[in-house]
C-alpha positions in Angstrom: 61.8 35.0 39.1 62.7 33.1 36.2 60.0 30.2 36.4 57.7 33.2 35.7 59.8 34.1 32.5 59.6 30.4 30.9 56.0 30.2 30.7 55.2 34.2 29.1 58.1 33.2 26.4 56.8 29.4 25.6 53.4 31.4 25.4 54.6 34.1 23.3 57.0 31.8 20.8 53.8 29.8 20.0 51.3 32.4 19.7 53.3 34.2 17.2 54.4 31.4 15.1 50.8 30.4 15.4 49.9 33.6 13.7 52.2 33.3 10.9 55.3 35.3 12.4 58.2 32.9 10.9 60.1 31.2 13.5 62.9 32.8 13.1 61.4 36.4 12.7 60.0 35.2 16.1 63.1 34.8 17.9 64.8 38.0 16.2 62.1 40.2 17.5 62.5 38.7 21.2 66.4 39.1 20.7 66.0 42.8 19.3 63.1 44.3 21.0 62.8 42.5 24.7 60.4 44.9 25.6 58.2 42.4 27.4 54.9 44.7 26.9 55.4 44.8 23.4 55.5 41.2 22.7 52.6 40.3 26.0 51.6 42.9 27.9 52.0 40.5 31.3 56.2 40.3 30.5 56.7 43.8 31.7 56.3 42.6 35.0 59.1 40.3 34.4 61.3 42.8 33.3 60.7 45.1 36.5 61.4 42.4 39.0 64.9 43.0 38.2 64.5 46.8 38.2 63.0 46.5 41.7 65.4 44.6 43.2 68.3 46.7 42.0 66.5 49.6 43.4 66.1 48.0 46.9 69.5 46.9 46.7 71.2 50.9 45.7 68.7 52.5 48.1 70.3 49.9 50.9 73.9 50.8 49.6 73.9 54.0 47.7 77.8 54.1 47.6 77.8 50.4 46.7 80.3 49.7 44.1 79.9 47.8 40.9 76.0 48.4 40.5 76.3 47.9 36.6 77.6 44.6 37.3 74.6 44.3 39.9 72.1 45.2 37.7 73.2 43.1 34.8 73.9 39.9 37.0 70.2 40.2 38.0 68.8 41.1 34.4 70.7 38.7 32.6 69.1 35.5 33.9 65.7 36.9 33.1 66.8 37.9 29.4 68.5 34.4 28.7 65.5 32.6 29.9 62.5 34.7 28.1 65.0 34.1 24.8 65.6 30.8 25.8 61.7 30.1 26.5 60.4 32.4 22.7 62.6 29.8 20.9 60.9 26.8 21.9 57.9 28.2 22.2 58.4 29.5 18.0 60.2 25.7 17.6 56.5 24.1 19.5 54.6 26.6 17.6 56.1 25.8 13.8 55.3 21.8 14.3 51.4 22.8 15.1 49.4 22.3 11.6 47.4 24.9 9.9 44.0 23.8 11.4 45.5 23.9 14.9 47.1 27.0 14.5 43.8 29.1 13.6 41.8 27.7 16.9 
């Protein structure tokens, strides 16, 4: 799951830096907003593959206990990598030059 995450965020860092989105207005939109569709469209699938498996997991167990701790043990990973992966991709996009930036 999260080797999906890395590339959408590396994408995403450089795209927006590469349309003149600061890089650090970058990363604070990915840390405030993480609503993968609203940054690329294709992250909301990465944000339901932990949605998905929790389901799967609750409809197996429904009296299981601790299904916050579940959930966010499966959600967390994804989150720190897309973060992880929107700050280098902002850090790769801020050393491309001007031309390189418009193509």
């Amino acid at each position: 799951m999260l080797f999906g995450v890395v590339p959408f965020g590396l994408t995403t860092g450089v795209a927006m830096v590469a349309s003149g989105t600061a890089p650090h207005a970058t990363v604070a939109m990915s840390l405030l907003v993480f609503a993968g569709a609203s940054m690329l469209a294709a992250t909301q699938l990465l944000a339901d593959n932990s949605y998905a498996l929790c389901i799967a997991r609750f409809t197996e167990h429904p009296r299981m206990s601790g299904k916050l701790w579940y959930y966010l043990g499966a959600a967390a990973p994804v989150w720190l990598a897309w973060q992880l992966a929107v700050l280098a991709g902002a850090l790769a996009g801020s050393g491309l030059t001007t031309e390189r930036r418009r193509t």
